[in-house]
N, C-alpha and C positions, 0 to 999 in steps of 0.2 A: 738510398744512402748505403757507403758500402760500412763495413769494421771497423769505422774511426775511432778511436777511443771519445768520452761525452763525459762531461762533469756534470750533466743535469740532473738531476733526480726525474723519477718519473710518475705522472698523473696518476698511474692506476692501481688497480690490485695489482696484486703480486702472487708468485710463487714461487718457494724456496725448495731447492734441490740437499736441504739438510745443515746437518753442523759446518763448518767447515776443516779442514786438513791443519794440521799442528804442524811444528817446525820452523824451518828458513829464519837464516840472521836479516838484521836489520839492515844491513849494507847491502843495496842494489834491490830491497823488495819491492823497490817502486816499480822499478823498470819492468820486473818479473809479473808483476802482479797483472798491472795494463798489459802486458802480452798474454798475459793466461786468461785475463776476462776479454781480450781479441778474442780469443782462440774458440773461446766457449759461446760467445755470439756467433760466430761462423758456422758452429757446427748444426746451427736453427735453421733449414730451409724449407721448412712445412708448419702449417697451425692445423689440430686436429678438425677436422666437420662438426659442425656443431650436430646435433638429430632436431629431427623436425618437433618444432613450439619449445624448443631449448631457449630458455632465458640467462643462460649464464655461458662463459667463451670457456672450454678446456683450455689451458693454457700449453704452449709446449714445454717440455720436460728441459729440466736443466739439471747437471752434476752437485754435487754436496758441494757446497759452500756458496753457491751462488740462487739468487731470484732471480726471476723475470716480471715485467708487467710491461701495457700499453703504454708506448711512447702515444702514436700517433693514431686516427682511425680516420680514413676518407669517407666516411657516411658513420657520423655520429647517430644520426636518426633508427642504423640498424644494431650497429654495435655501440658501447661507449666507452671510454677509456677507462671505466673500471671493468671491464668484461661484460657488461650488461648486455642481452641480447633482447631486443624487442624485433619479434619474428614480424618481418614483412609480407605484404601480400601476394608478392612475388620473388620467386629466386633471387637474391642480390648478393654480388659479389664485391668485398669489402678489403682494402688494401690497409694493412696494418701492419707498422714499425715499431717493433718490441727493443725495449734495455733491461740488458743484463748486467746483473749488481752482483760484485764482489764483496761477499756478508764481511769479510773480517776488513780490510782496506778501504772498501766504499770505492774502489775501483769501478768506472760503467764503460759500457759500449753497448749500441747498437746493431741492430740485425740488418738484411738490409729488406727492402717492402716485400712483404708476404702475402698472397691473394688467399683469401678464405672464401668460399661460397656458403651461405646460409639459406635454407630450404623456405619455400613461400611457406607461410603458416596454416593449419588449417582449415578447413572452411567449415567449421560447426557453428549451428545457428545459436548465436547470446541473443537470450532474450531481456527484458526489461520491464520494470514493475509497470502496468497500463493503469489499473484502479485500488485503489484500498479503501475495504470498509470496515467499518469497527460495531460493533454493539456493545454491552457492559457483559463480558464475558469470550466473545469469538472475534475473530480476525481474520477477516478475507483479501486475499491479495490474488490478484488476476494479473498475468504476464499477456506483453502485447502478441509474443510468438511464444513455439512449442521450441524450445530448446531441444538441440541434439540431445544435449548430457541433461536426465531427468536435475531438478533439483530438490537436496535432499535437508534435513532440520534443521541444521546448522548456520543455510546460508541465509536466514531474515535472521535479523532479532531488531529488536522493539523498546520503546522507551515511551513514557505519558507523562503528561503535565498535566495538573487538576490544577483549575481557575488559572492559570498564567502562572501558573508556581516552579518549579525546579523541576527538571526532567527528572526523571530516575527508571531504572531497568525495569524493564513491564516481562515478565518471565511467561514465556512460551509451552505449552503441549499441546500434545495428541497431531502432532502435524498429519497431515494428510494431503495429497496433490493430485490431482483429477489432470492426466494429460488430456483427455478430449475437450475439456473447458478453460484448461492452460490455469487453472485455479488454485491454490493454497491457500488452507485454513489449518488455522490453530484454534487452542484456547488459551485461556486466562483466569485466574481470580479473580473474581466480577471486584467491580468496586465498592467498598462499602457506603451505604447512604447514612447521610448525615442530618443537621438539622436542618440544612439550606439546600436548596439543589445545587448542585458540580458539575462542571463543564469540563469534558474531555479530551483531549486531542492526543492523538497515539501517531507519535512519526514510527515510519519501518527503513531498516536499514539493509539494502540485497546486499551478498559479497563486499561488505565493507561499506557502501558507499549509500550515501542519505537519497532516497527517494523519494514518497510523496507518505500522506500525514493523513487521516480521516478523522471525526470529531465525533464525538456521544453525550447525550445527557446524561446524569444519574438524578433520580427524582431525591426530594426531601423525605423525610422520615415521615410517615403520617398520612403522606396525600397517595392517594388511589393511583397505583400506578396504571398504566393504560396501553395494553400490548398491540401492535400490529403483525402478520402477517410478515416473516426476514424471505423465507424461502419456503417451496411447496416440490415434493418428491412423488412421485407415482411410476408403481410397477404395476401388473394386470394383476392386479385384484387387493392392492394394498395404494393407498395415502397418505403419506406423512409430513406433517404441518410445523415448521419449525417458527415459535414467536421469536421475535426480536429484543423482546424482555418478558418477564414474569409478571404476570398482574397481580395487581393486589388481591382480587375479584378471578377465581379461580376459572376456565372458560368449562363447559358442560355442551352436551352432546348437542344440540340446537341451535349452535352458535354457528355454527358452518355449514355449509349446504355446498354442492359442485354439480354440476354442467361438462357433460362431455360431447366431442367432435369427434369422428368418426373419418380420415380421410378429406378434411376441409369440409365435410357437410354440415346438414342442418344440429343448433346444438341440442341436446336432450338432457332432462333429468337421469343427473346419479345418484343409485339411493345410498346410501353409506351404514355401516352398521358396527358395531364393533371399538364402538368409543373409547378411546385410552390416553391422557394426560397426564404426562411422565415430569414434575415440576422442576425438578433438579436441569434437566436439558430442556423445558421450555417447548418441550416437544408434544402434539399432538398426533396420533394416528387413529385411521379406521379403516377397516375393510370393507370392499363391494363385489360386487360378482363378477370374476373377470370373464371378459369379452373374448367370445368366442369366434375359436379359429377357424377360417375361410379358407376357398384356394389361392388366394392373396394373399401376401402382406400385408398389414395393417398399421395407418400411423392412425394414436389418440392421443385426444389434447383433452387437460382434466382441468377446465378455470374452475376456481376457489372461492366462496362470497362467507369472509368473516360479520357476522353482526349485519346483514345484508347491503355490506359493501363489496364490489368486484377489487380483487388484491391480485395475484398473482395464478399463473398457470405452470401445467407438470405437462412433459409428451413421452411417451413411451412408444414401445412398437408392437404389434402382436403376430408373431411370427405364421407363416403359412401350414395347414395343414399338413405334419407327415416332415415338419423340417424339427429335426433338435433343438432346443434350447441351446446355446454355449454361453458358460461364467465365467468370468473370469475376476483375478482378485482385487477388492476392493481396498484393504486394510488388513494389516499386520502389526500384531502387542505380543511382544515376548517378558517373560517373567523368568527368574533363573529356575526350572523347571515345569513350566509351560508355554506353552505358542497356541497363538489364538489367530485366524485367518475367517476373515468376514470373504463372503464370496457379491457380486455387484448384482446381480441374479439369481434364480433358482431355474439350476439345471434342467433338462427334459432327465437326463440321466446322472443318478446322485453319484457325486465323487468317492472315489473308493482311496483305502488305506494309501495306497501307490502312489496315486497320484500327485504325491508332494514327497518333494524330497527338500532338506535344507544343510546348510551348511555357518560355520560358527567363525569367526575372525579375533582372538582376545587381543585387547592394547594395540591394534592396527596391524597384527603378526598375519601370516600366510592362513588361506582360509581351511578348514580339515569338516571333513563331513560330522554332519550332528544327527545320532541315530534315535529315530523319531520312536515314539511306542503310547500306546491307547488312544489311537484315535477314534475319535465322536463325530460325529454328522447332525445337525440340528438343521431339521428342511424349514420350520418354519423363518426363524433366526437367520440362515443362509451362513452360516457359521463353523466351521473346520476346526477344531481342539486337538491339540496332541501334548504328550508329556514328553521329557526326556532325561536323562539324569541332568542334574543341576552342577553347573561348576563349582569345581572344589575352591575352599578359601584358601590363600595364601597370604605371605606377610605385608603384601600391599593390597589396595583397592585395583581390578581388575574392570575394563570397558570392553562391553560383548556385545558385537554386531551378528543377529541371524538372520541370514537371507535365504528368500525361500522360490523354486521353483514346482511351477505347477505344470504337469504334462511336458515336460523336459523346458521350460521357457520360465528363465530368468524373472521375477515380476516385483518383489516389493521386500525392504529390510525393516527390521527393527533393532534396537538397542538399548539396555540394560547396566545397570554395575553390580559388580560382587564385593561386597567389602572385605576387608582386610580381616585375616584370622580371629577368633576369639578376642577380637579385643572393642572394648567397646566405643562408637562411634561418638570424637570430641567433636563439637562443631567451633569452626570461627568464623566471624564477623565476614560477610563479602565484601558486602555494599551498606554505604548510611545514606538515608536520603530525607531532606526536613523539608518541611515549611511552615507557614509563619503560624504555629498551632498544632503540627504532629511529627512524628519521629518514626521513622519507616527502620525498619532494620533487617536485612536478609543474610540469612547464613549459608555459608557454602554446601552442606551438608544437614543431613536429617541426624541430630544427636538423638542416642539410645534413651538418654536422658532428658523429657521436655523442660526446656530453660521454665523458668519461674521470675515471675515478677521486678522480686529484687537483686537476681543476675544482672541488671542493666541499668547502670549511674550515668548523668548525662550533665555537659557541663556550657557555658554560653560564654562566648566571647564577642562584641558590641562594636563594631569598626576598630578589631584590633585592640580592644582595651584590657583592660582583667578579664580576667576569667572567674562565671559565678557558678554556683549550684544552680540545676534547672530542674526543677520538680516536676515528676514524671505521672500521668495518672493514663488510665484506663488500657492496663495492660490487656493486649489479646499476641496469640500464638496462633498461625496456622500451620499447622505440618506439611498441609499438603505441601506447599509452597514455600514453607522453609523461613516463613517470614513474620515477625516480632514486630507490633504496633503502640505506639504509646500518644497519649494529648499533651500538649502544656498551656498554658494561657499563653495568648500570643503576645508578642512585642508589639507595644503601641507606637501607631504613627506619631511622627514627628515632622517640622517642617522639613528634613533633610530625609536624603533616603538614608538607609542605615544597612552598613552589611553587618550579617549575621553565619558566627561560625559555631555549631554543636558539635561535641565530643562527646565521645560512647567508650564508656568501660565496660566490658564484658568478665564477668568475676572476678575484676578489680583490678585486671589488665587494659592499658589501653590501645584502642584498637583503631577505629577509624573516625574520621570527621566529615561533616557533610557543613554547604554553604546555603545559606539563601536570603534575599533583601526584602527587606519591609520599604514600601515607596511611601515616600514621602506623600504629603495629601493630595498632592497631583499624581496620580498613576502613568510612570513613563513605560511606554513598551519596548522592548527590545525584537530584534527577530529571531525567531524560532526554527523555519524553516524554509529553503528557496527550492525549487522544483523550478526547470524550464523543458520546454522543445522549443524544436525550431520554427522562432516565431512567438510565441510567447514565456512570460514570466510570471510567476507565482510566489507569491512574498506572504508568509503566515506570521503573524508577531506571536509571542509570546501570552500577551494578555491584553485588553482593550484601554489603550492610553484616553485620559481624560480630554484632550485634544485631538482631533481626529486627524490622520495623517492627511499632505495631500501632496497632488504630483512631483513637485521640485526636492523631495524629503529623500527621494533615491535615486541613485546615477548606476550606473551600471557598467563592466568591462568587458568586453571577451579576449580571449588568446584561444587561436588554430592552432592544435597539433605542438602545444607546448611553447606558441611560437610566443613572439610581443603584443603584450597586450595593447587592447587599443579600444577607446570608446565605442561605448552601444546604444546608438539613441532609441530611445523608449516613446511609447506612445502609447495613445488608449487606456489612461492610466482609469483602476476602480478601486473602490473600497468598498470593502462588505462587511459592516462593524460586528453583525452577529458571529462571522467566522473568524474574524480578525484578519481575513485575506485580503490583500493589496494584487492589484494584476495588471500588467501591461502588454502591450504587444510590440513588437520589433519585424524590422525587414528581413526575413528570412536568409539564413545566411546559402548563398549559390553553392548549387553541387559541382563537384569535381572530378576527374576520372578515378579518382579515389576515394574513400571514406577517409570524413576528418571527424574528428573529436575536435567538440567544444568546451570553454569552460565559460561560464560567469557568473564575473563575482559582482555583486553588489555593496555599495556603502549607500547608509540609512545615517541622514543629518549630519553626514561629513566622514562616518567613523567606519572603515572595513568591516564585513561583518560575515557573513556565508556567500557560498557558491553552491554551484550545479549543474551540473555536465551533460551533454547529451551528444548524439551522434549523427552527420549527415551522410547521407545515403549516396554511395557514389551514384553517376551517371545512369541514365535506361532504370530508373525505378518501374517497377512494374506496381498499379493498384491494385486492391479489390476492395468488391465494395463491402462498407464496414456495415451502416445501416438506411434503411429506407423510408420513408415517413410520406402518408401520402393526406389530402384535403378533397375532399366534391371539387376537382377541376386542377389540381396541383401537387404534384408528383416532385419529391425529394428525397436524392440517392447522393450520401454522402462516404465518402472513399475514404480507406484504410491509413492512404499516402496520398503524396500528390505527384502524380506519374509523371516521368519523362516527356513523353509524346502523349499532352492534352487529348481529352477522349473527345468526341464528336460525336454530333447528331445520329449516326446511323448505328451509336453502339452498344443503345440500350432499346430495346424491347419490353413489352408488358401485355401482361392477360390480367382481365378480372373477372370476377366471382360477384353474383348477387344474391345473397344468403343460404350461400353454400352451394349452389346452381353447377351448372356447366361453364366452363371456362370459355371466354372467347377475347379475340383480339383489342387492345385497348388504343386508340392511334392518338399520337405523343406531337406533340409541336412546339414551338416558341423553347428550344433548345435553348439552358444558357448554362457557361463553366463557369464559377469563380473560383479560381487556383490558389486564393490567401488561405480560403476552408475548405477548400477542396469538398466543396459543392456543385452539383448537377440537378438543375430543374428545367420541367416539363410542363406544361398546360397541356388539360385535354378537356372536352366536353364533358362538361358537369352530368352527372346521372341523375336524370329527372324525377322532382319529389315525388312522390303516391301517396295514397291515405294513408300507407303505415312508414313506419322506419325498418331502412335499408342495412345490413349492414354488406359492405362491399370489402372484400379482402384482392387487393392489386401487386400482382408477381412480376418481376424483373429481372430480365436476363440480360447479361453484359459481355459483349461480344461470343452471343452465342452460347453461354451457359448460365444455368437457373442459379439464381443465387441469393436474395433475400424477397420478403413480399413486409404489404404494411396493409394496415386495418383500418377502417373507416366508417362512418356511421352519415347517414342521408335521413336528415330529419324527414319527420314527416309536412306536409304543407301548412305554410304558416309559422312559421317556428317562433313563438314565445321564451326571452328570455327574462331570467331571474340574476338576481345577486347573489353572487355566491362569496364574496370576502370583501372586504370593505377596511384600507387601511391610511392613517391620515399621521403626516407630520405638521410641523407647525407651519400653515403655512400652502400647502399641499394636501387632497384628497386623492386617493386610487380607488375606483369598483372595477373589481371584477365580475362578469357576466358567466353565470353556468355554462352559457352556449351563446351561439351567434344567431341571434334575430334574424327573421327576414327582411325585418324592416327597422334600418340603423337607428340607434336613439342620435336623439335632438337635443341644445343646449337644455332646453326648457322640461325634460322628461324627469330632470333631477333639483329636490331640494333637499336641503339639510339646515339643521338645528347644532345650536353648540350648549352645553352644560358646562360650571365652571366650578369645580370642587362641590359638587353631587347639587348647585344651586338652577337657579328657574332658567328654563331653556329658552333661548331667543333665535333668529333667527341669522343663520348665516350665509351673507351674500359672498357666493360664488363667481368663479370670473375664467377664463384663458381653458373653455373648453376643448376635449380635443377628447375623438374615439378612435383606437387601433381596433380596427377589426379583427385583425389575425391573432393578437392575442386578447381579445371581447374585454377590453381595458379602457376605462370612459378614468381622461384625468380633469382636477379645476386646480385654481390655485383660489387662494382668499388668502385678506389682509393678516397676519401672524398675531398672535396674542402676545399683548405684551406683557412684559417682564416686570415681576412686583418684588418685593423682598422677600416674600416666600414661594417657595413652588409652589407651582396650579397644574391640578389635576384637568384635563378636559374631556369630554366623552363628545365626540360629535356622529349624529342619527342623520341619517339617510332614508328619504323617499325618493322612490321609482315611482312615475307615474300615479303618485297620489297615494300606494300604500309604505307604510310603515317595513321597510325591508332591516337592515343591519347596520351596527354601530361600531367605530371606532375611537380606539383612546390612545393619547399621547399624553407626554410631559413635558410644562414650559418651566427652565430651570431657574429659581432663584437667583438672586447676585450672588451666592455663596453657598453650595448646598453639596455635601462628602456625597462622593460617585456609592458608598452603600447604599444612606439613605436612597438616592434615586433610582436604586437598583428595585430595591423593598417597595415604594409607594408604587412605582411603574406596574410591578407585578401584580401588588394588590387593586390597580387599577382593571389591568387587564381580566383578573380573576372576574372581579364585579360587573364588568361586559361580558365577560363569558356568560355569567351567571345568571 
């Protein structure tokens, strides 16, 4: 279009070239004005270059008195009419027609179409949350790749729900990110135990956006808690055992024992010495002799047997005779006059003064050198100290980033705040977070002065009605965390749900309010969180509805690339009542020569509720393989992705090992893919039993390079097995077998007994036998216990072959019995089996 004069107004941002010019009578400004906003659209024959991963358009320059913005854009998907730039994957050249606005007349005209090219974006690897776990205190998050750009504290934060109750901010330290294991961990303030046990679920949030959610128990007050084995660390000549909780029952030097490989060999006795049990971090270590250096290399593997169960293994390397050691850094904590640098290693040759140099950043400003002095070396620790002067206070609170380079290489930051001059630190209210029984309170700040009990009045409002006093008991304060805890007696169920709104005065100002509902006698769940890939969906409710959900309860949408949404049929639908997770599966959606972004959103019983995004992988995916899992006769290699070009029989290889032996060629056959799970399995001749037990470790190479192996055990001849779990609904029996027999059980191998609220055992006829051997799972069903006016406990026992093996207990539920009560009898049932 050419300088027509245009009464339109236009779509987009704008930008104004200033005030506009004074003067000129009112006779004839019409005509003047339309010729001078011509005049000033013509003189636009260029739009600036945007630079490359530029999200917003420079606009072109206009004279005082007049704006510009987008009329028009030929490729909305690159630019948008407010100037929005969504950098493409390739160069793309965008035609756009700007109006220029006369500020004082409202006078417009048009430009005429101007070509802008915008730069492909680009190509740094976004990585994506792959796993999360939780224990009561740490938080691990595993990315499925290694990001170009490290990521740094800021980018998770975190939120928990206890029993199905209101999220609230779950606050974060000690970040730490391991690029070789693509890992990040935090911590947390463990949860405090109560009188009941508590059920956890901690969602994480990367760069804004919700990703997947892990669960924890916290024990009840009183009962033993029972630690296992999170993680196991080993360097040459140290072990260190990190529990996954605190026990009640402190652990002592006997409790552990470990087994080392040598190079895939036979395994040996490691003796340990040096016993240390640090409670606060749940941490165990001890030292052993380290292994000595060869003219090889050396790989060793340290497995772990807590309480003489196998739990987890550590590998290390032991460098070749006459090579260096090299450290590099592990972790960085600065204080406003110290820096503290953990080294990942212990050097062949200890770090000297020089070797670190850092630099200081205040409030996000230009970085200026931070000059280091007394520095320490602790070889045992692997531990780097220096001081430096402390920044000075000024009249605001100041944010100090120190980044530190070791041997001229860039490696690891921390950060700190300096408060505000001489004056002493007010704190207020952040966040309120309630539920039906306590009052969370988090302040923004550490005040100089610890709050005290009756700084904090609280007030209740009942579906919007008055507002009453809520009487507050068993104040606690934690500094570390900033964070203020109170009880109340909870609001009693009613037949209706009931929203519930508390108000918080902090020294007699009012500050913030927190919501939460008390359900009615029927517990409705709401969802909590949706996670998908391509291919499947993951629905976490909230808390466990009295009614269990089932298939038809959710529909689901997607929209490509922002487009129209459109239905998503769902399949495979499961429930898992102990985690509250709902799962379906879906048709993957087809790759394209481009990368799309998905969305989908889910409704649950009609009513919109969350989504979750994920991305498909333009065309020519390339795999690798993620893990290997192998049986006596049956070889499984399951892949990262699911590649472009299906793999084929000639493109995996394998050697085994027979207890720690020489390697030799293993030959693979009965090829087959399944591309839904991006599955690949093999059969080969089984490795025949001998008087002892084998253990066989089987390596895989995929087109050609070495890449995962799996482990396996060749019973010895005959193999007897045992019950190892035994659990029954109403209705339904499951055994589990320790191992797999040689010889299958038979209908007739099993009977069982029923007991009915602790009375005389009778026998129970069994029916619709049926054994998976792959997973040593023998099921029956029998006639259901029927339903009396009160709950009935039942315990039903299990014989194997004539002896006396294990027992399980279920609940058959009254006409009318509160989801407590049956929370409470179930457990004390289970206890008395245990027992």
């Amino acid at each position: 279009s050419g300088n027509s004069p245009s009464s339109n107004s236009s779509g987009g941002s704008s930008s104004s070239g200033g005030s506009s010019h004074g003067g000129g009578s009112s006779s004839g400004g019409s005509s003047s004005n339309q010729t001078s906003v011509n005049n000033e659209a013509a003189k636009i024959t260029s739009v600036p270059t945007p630079a490359k991963d530029a999200t917003k358009l420079t606009m072109p320059s206009v004279s005082s008195g007049y704006s510009i913005a987008i009329k028009t854009s030929s490729n909305e998907s690159v630019i948008k009419k407010d100037g929005t730039i969504i950098p493409p994957n390739t160069a793309t050249t965008v035609k756009l027609v700007f109006t220029v606005t006369h500020t004082s007349s409202g006078k417009t005209a048009d430009t005429k179409e101007l070509s802008v090219t915008v730069p492909a974006k680009s190509t740094e690897v976004q990585a994506a949350v792959s796993t999360v776990n939780a224990t009561n205190g740490t938080l691990t998050i595993v990315l499925d790749k290694t990001p170009t750009v490290d990521p740094v504290e800021g980018d998770f934060t975190a939120k928990k729900s206890i029993d199905g109750g209101q999220e609230s901010e779950l606050t974060l330290s000690n970040f730490a990110y391991n690029k070789e294991s693509k890992t990040v961990t935090y911590s947390f303030t463990p949860i405090e135990q109560t009188e009941l046990e508590q059920s956890v679920v901690v969602g994480v949030d990367y760069k804004g956006e919700n990703t997947k959610a892990a669960a924890f128990k916290v024990e009840a007050k009183g009962q033993d808690v029972v630690a296992a084995v999170s993680t196991v660390n080993a360097t040459n000549g140290t072990l260190t055992i990190v529990l996954d909780k605190t026990p009640t029952v402190d652990p002592v030097e006997g409790d552990f024992t470990a087994k080392k490989s040598i190079d895939g060999g036979q395994e040996s006795e490691l003796t340990l010495s040096n016993f240390a049990y640090n409670k606060e971090s749940k941490t165990v270590t001890y030292s052993f002799a380290p292994i000595e250096q060869t003219e090889l290399e050396q790989s060793v593997v340290v497995g772990v047997d807590y309480k003489g169960e196998n739990t987890k293994a550590a590998a290390f390397k032991v460098e070749a005779k006459g090579q260096d050691v090299v450290a590099a850094v592990a972790t960085v904590n600065a204080t406003n006059g110290t820096l503290t640098i953990v080294l990942d290693k212990t050097p062949t040759v200890d770090p000297v003064e020089g070797d670190f140099t850092a630099k200081k950043s205040i409030d996000g400003g230009q970085e200026s050198e931070l000059t280091l002095s007394n520095f320490v070396y602790n070889k045992e620790s692997k531990t780097v100290t220096y001081s430096f002067t402390p920044i000075e206070q000024t009249e605001l609170e100041q944010s100090v980033v120190v980044g530190v380079d070791y041997k001229g290489e860039n490696t690891k930051a921390a950060a700190f705040k300096v408060e505000a001059k001489g004056q002493d630190v007010v704190a207020a209210v952040s966040t309120v977070n309630a539920t039906n029984g306590t009052l969370t309170i988090v302040l923004d700040k550490t005040p100089t002065v610890d709050p005290v009990e009756g700084d904090f009045t609280a007030k209740k409002s009942i579906d919007g009605g008055q507002e009453s006093e809520l009487t507050l008991s068993n104040f606690a304060y934690n500094k570390e965390s900033k964070t203020v805890t109170y009880s109340f007696v909870p609001i009693e169920q009613t037949e209706l749900e009931q929203s519930v709104v508390v108000g918080v005065d902090y020294k007699g100002e009012n500050t913030k309010a927190a919501a939460f509902k008390v359900d009615a006698k029927d517990v409705v769940a709401a969802v909590s969180t949706v996670n998908a890939t391509n291919g499947t969906l993951t629905i976490v409710l909230d808390k466990t509805p009295t009614v269990d959900p089932v298939e038809g309860d959710f529909t689901a949408k997607k929209s490509i690339d922002g487009g129209q949404e459109s239905e998503l049929t769902l399949s495979n639908f499961a429930y898992n009542k102990e985690s509250k997770t709902v799962t379906y599966s879906f048709v993957p959606i087809e790759q394209t020569e481009l990368e799309q972004s998905v969305v989908v959103g889910v409704d649950y019983k009609g009513e919109n509720t969350k989504a979750a995004a994920f991305k498909v992988d333009a065309k020519d995916v390339v795999a690798a393989v993620s893990t290997v899992n192998a049986t006596n006769g049956t070889l499984t290699i399951v892949l990262d992705k699911t590649p472009t070009v299906d793999p084929v029989e000639g493109d995996f290889t394998a050697k085994k090992s027979i207890d720690g032996g020489q390697e030799s060629e293993l030959t693979l056959s009965n090829f087959a893919y399944n591309k839904e799970s991006k599955t690949v399995t093999y059969s080969f001749v089984p490795i025949e039993q001998t008087e002892l037990e084998q253990s066989v470790v089987v390596g895989v190479d995929y087109k050609g390079e070495n890449t995962k192996a799996a482990a396996f055990k060749v019973d010895a001849k005959d193999v007897v097995a045992a019950v190892s779990t035994v659990n029954a609904t109403n209705g339904t029996l499951t055994i589990v077998l320790d191992k797999t027999p040689t010889v299958d059980p038979v209908e007739g191998d099993f009977t069982a007994k029923k007991s009915i609220d602790g009375g005389q055992e009778s026998e129970l006829t069994l029916s619709n036998f049926a054994y998976n051997k792959e997973s040593k799972t023998v099921t029956y069903s029998f006639v259901p216990i029927e339903q009396t006016e009160l709950e009935q406990s039942v315990v039903i026992g299990v014989d194997y072959k004539g002896e006396n093996t294990k027992a399980a207990a279920f609940i058959v539920n009254g006409n009318s019995v509160p989801t407590r009560t049956l929370k409470t009898n179930l457990t004390n049932v289970a206890k008395s089996v245990i027992n």
